[in-house]
PAVEX-137374 format. One line per 5 residues: number of its first residue (from 1); their letters; for each residue x, y, z of N, C-alpha, C. Coordinates in steps of 0.2 Angstrom, whole numbers. Layout:
BEGIN
NUM	A	X Y Z X Y Z X Y Z; ...
//
This chain:
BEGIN
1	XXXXX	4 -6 0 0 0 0 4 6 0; 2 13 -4 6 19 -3 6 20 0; 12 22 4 14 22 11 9 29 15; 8 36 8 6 40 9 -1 39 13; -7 35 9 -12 34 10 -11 31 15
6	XXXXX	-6 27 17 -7 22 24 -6 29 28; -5 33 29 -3 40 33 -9 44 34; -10 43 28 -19 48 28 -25 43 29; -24 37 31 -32 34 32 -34 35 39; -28 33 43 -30 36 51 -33 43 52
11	XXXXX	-29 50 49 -33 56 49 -40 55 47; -44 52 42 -49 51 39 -52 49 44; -50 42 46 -55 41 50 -55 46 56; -51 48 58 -54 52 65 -59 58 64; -58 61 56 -60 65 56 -68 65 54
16	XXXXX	-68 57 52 -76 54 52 -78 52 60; -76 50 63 -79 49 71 -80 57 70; -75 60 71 -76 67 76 -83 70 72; -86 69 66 -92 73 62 -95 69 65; -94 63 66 -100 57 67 -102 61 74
21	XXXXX	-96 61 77 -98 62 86 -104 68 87; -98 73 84 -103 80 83 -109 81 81; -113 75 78 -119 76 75 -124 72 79; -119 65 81 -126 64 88 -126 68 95; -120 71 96 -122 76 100 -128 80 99
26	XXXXX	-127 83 92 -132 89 92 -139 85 92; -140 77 89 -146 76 88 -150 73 94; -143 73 101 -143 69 108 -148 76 112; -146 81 109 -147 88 114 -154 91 110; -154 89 105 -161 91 103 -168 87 104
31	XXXXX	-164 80 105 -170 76 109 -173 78 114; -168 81 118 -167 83 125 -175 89 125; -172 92 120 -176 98 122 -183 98 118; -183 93 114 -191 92 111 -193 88 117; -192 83 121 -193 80 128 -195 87 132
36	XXXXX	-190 92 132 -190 97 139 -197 101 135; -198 103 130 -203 107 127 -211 104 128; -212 96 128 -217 95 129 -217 94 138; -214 94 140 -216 94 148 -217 102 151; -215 107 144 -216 115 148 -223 115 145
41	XXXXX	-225 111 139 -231 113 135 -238 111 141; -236 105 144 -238 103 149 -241 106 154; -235 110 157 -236 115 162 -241 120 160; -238 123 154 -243 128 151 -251 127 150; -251 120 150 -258 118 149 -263 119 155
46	XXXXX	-259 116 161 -261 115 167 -263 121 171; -260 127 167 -262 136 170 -268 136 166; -272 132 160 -277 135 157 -282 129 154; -288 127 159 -292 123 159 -297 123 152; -297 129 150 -302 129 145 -298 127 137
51	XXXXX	-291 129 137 -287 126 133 -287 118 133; -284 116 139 -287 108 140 -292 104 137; -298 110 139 -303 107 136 -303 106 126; -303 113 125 -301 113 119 -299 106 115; -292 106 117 -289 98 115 -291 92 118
56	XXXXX	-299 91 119 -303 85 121 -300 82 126; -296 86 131 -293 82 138 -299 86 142; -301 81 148 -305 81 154 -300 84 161; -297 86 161 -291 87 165 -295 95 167; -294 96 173 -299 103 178 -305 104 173
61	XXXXX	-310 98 173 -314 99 167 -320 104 173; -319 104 177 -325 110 182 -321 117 183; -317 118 179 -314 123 181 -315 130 177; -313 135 177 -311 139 170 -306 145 175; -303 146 167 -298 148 168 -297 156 173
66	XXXXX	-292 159 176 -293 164 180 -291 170 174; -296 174 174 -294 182 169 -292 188 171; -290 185 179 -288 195 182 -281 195 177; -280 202 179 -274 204 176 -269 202 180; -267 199 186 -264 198 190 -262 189 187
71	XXXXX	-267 188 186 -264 181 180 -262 180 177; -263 185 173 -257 187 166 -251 188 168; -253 193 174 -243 192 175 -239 186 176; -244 184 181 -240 177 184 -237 173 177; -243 171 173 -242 169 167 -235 170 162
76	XXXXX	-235 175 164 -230 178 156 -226 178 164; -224 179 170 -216 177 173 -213 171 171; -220 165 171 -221 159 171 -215 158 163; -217 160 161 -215 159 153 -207 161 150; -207 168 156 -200 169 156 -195 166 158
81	XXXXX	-198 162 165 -195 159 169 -192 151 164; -195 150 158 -197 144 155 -191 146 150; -190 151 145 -188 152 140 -181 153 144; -180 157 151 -173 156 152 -171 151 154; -173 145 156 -171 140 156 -168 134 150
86	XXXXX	-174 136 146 -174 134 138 -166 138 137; -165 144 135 -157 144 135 -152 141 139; -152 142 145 -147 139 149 -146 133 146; -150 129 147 -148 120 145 -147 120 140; -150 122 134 -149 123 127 -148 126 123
91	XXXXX	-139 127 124 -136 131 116 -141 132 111; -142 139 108 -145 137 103 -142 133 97; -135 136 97 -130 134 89 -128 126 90; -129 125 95 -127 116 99 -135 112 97; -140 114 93 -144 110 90 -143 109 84
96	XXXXX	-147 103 80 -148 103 74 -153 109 71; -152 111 65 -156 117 63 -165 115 62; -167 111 61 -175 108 63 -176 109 69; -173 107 74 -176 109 81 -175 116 82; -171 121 78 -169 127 80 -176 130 80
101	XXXXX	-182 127 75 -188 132 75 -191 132 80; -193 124 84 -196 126 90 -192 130 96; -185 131 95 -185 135 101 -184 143 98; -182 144 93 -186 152 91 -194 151 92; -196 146 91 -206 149 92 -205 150 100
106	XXXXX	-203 145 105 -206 146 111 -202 154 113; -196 154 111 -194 161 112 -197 167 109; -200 168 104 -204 171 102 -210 173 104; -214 169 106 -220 168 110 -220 173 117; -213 170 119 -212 175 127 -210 183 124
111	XXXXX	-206 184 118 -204 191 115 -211 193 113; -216 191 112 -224 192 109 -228 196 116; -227 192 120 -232 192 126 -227 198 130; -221 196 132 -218 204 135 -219 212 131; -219 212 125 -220 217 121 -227 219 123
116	XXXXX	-231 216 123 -239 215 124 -240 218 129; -237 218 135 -239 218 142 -239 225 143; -237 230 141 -239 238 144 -244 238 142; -249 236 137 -254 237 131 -259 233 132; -258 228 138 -264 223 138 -271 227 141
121	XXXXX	-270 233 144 -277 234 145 -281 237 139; -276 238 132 -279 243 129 -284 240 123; -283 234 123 -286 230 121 -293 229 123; -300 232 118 -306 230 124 -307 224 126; -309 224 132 -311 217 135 -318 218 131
126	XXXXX	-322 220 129 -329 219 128 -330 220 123; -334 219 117 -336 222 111 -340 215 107; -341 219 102 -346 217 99 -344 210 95; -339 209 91 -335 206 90 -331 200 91; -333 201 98 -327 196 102 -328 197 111
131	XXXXX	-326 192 114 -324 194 120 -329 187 124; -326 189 132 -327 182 136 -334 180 137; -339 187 136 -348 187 138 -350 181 131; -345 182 126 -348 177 119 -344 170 122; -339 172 121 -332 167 120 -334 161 127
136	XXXXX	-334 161 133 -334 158 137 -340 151 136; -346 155 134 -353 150 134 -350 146 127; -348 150 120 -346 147 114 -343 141 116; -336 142 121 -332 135 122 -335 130 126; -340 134 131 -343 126 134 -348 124 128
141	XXXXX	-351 128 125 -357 123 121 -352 117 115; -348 121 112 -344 117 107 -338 112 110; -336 113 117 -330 112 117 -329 105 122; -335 107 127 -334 104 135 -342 98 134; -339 92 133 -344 86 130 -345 82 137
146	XXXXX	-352 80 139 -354 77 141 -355 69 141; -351 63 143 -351 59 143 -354 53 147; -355 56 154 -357 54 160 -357 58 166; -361 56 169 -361 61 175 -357 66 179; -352 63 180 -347 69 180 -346 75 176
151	XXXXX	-347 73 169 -346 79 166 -349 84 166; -356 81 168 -361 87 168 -362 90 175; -358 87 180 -357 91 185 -352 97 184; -345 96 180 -343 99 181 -343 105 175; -350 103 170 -351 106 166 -356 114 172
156	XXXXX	-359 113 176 -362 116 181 -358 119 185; -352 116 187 -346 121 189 -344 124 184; -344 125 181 -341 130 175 -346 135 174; -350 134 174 -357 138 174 -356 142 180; -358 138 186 -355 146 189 -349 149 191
161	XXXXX	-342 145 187 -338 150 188 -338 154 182; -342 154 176 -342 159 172 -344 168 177; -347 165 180 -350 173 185 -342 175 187; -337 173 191 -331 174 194 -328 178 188; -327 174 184 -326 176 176 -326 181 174
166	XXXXX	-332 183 173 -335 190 169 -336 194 176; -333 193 182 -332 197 185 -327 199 186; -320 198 186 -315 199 183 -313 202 179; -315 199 172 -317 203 167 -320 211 165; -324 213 172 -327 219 173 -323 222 176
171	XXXXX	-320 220 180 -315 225 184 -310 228 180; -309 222 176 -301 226 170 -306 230 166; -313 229 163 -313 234 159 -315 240 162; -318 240 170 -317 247 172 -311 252 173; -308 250 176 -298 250 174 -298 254 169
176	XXXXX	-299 252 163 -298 253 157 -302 259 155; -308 259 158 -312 266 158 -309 270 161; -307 270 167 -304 276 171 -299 280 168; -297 275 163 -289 280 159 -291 281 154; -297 281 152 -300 283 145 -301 279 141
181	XXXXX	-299 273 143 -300 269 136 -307 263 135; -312 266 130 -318 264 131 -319 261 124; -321 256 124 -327 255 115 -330 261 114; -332 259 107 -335 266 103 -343 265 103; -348 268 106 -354 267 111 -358 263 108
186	XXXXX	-358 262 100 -362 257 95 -358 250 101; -354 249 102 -351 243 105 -355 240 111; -356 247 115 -359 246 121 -367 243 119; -371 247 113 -375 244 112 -377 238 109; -373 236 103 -370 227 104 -370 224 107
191	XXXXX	-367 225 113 -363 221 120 -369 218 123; -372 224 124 -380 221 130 -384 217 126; -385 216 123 -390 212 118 -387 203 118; -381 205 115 -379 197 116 -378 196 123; -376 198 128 -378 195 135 -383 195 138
196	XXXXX	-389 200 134 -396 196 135 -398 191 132; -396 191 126 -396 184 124 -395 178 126; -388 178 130 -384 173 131 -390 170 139; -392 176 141 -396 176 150 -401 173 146; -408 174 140 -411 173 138 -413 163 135
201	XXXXX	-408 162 134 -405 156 130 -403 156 125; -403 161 119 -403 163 112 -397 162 109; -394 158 104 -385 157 103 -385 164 99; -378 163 98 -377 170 95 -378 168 85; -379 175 81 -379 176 77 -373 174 74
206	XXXXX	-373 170 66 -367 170 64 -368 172 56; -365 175 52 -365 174 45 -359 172 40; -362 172 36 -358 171 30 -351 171 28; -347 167 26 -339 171 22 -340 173 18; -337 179 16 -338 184 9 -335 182 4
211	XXXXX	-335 184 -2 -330 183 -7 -324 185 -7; -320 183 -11 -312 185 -10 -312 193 -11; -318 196 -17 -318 202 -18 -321 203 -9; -325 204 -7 -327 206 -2 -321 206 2; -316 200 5 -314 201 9 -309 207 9
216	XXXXX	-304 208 2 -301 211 -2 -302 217 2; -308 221 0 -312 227 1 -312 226 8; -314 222 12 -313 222 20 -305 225 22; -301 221 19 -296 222 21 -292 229 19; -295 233 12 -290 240 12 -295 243 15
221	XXXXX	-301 245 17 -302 249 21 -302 248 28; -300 242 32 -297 241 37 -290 247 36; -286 246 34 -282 250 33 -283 256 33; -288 258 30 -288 265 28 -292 268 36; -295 265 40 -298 267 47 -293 266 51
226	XXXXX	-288 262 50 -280 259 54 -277 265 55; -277 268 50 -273 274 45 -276 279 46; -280 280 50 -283 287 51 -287 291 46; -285 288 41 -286 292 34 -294 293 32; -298 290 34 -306 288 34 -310 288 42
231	XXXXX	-315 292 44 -319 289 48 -326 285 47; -327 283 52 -332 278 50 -338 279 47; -342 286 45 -345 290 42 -344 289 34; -336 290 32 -333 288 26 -332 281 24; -332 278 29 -331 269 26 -335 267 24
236	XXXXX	-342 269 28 -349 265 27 -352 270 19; -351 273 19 -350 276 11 -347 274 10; -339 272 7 -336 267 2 -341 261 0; -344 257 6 -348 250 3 -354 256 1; -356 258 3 -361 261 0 -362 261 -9
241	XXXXX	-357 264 -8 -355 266 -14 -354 263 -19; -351 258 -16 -347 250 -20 -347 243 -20; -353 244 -16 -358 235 -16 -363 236 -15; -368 231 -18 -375 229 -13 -376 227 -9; -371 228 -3 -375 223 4 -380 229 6
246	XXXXX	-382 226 11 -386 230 17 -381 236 20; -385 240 23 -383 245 28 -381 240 33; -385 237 35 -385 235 43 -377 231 43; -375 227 35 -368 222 34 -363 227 34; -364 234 30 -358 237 30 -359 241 38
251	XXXXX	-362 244 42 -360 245 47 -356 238 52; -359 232 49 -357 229 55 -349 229 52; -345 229 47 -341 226 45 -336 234 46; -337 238 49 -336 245 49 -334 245 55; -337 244 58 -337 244 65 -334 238 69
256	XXXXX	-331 233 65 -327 230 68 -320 231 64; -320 235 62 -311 237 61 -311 243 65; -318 248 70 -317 251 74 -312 248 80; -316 242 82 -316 239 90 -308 233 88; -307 232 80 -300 226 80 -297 230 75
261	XXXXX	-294 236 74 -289 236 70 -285 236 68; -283 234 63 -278 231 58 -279 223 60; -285 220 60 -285 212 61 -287 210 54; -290 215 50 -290 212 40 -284 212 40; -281 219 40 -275 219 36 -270 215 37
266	XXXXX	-271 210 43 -265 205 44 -265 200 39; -274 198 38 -273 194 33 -268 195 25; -268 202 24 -267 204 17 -258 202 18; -257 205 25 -249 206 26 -247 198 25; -251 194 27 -247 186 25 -248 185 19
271	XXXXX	-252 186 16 -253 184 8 -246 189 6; -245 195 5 -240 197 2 -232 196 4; -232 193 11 -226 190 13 -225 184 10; -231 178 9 -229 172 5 -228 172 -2; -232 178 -5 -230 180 -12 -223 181 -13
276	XXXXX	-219 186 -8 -213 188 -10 -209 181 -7; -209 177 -5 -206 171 -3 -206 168 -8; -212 167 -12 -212 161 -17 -210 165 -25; -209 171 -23 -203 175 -30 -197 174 -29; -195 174 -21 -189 174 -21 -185 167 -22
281	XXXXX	-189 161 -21 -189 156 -21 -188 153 -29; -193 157 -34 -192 154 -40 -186 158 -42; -186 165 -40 -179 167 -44 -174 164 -41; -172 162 -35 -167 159 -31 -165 151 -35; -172 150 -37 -171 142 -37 -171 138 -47
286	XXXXX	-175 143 -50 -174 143 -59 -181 136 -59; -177 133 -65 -180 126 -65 -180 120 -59; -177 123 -54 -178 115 -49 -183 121 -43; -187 124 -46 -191 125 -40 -199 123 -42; -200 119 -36 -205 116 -38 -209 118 -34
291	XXXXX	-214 122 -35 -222 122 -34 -226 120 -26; -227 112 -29 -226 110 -23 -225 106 -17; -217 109 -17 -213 107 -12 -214 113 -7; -215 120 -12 -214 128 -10 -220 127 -3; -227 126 -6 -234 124 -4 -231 120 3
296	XXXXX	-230 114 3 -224 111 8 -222 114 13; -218 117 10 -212 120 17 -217 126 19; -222 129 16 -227 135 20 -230 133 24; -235 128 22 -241 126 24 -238 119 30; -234 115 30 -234 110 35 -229 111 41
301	XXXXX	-230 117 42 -227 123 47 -232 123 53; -238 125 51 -243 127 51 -243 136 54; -244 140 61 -245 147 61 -239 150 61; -234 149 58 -229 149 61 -227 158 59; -224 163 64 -222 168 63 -221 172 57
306	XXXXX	-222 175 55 -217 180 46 -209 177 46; -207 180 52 -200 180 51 -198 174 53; -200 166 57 -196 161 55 -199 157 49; -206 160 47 -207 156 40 -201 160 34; -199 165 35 -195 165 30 -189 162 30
311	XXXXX	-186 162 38 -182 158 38 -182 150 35; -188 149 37 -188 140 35 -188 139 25; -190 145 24 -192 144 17 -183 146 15; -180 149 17 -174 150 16 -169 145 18; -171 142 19 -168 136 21 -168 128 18
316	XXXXX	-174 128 15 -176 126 10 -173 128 3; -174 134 1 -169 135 -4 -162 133 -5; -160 134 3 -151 130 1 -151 122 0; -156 120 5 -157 111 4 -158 112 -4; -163 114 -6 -162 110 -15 -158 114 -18
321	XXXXX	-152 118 -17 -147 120 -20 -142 117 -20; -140 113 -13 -134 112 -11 -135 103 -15; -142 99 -13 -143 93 -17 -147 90 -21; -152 95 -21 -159 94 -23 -165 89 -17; -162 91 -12 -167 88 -5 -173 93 -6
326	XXXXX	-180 91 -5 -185 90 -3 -186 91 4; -184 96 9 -183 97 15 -191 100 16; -196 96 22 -200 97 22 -200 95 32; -203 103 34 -202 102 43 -210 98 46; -212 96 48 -218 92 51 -219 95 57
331	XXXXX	-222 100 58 -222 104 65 -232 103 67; -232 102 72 -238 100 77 -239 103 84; -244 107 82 -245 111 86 -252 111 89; -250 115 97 -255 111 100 -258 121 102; -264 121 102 -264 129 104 -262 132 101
336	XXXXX	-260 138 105 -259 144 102 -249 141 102; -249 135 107 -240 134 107 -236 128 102; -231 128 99 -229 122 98 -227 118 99; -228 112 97 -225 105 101 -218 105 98; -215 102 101 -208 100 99 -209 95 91
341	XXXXX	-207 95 87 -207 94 82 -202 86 78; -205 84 73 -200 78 71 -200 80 63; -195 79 60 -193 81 53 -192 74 49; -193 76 45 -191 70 38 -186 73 32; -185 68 28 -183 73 21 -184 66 17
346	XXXXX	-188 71 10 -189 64 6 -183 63 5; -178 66 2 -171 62 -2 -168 60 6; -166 52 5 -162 51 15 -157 51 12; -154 53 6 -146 53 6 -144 59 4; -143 62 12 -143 68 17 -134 66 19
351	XXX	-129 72 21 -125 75 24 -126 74 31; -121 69 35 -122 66 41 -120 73 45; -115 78 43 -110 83 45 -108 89 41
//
């Protein structure tokens, strides 16, 4: 044998252990943490009964959940105290880059809700639109199933902790009145009607999804009331003007960009952030981009942020540059949080290092 290769096959191989090492390490410490991420999701479950129920689990099924403001704090220390731990034990640059999403989403989630927190009163607790006098009775009818006896006791405990509830609920949004911050008084007259209803036994109203044109239009004058640029006087004339629905459809539709602004224009904001994703992607990628693989890597994400979907989508692009991998993430999400996640790739004949 040339003496030289007998000289260079030891280096080789050590240099394959040492990649081989490094790679189960990284995949040894990202187990770890998709393990530690479901036992936090756990915990976060265990602060919020009506979520529980949501996910078909019987766990505090007599309970609901507490809405003072002092919860929330607790809650979001809670979180803090979670995500600092999530660093301490895990590097982020010491995982494999698949698991890197879930611990960007739980750290994000905590960067979400701290930003949030000067602001959480400003948010109406009451309106027409939304809020716990709807939301509460909605999740016991649809959500909290009767099976046996017991259910339906603790369906009756819930009942009357719905009163604790929305008493709670009153206190924050008196709070909120003292420092000026009120709905717009079409709201108030809303409000009282669906909790006469709800005391009456009456479900609530629902209607229709509009058209794509419709929603379109919902969402630039969401914008345009966002923006200051129009009052509600001027929007309800736009549809006037430019559809045949009802008065009664364009005020309603009017007035709920009053009491949620800028909740249309989010939707617009993801369509034109996955548009420019999937340009950048066909320019990036020529002939080897496919369609849908693109649809893939967006959609089997599922809610995931702007900014780490772009990341993933970007990442994607190097995978079918680098060998033409199929890199597609399989995330499973439970709530509003993510679970720890498990990956695939259609091509297995993947770089170990």
């Amino acid at each position: 044998m040339n003496k030289h290769l007998t000289l260079l096959w030891p280096i080789s191989l050590a240099l394959f252990l040492a990649c081989t090492s490094e790679t189960n390490e990284k995949e040894e410490l990202s187990t770890e943490l998709n393990e530690w991420l479901d036992v936090q999701y756990e915990e976060w479950l265990q602060q919020n009964p009506l979520e529980l129920t949501a996910e078909g689990r019987k766990d505090l099924y007599d309970q609901i959940d507490d809405m003072s403001e002092e919860a929330l704090g607790q809650k979001l220390a809670w979180l803090e105290g979670s995500v600092k731990e999530m660093q301490e034990k895990f590097p982020k640059d010491q995982l494999n880059p698949e698991v890197r999403v879930s611990f960007d989403l739980w750290q994000y989630q905590y960067d979400m809700a701290k930003g949030e927190a000067d602001f959480r009163n400003h948010y109406y607790i009451f309106h027409q639109m939304g809020g716990n006098h709807t939301g509460l009775p909605n999740t016991l009818i649809n959500y909290h199933k009767v099976d046996e006896p017991a259910d339906m006791e603790a369906l009756i405990s819930r009942i009357r902790e719905t009163g604790r509830a929305i008493r709670q609920l009153l206190e924050r949004a008196k709070k909120q009145s003292k420092e000026g911050i009120r709905p717009p008084r079409f709201a108030y007259e809303m409000v009282i009607p669906q909790a006469e209803a709800l005391i009456k036994g009456k479900p609530f109203d629902t209607q229709e999804e509009g058209s794509p044109l419709w929603t379109d239009a919902n969402t630039k004058i969401d914008s345009l009331k966002t923006a200051g640029k129009i009052d509600e006087e001027q929007a309800i004339q736009y549809f006037t003007d430019n559809s045949s629905i009802s008065q009664g459809a364009i005020k309603a539709e009017v007035r709920r960009y009053m009491v949620m602004p800028g909740q249309a224009t989010g939707y617009k904001i993801g369509m034109l952030q996955i548009q420019e994703l999937r340009a950048l992607a066909e320019e990036e990628l020529g002939d080897q981009f496919d369609l849908r693989s693109f649809h893939n890597t967006v959609l089997s994400g599922g809610a995931l942020p702007l900014d780490i979907l772009e990341e993933e989508v970007k990442r994607w692009i190097v995978g079918v540059k680098e060998d033409g991998t199929l890199y597609i993430p399989l995330h499973h999400q439970r709530g509003s949080y993510i679970k720890p996640t498990d990956f695939f790739f259609v091509n297995s004949a993947v770089s170990m290092c």
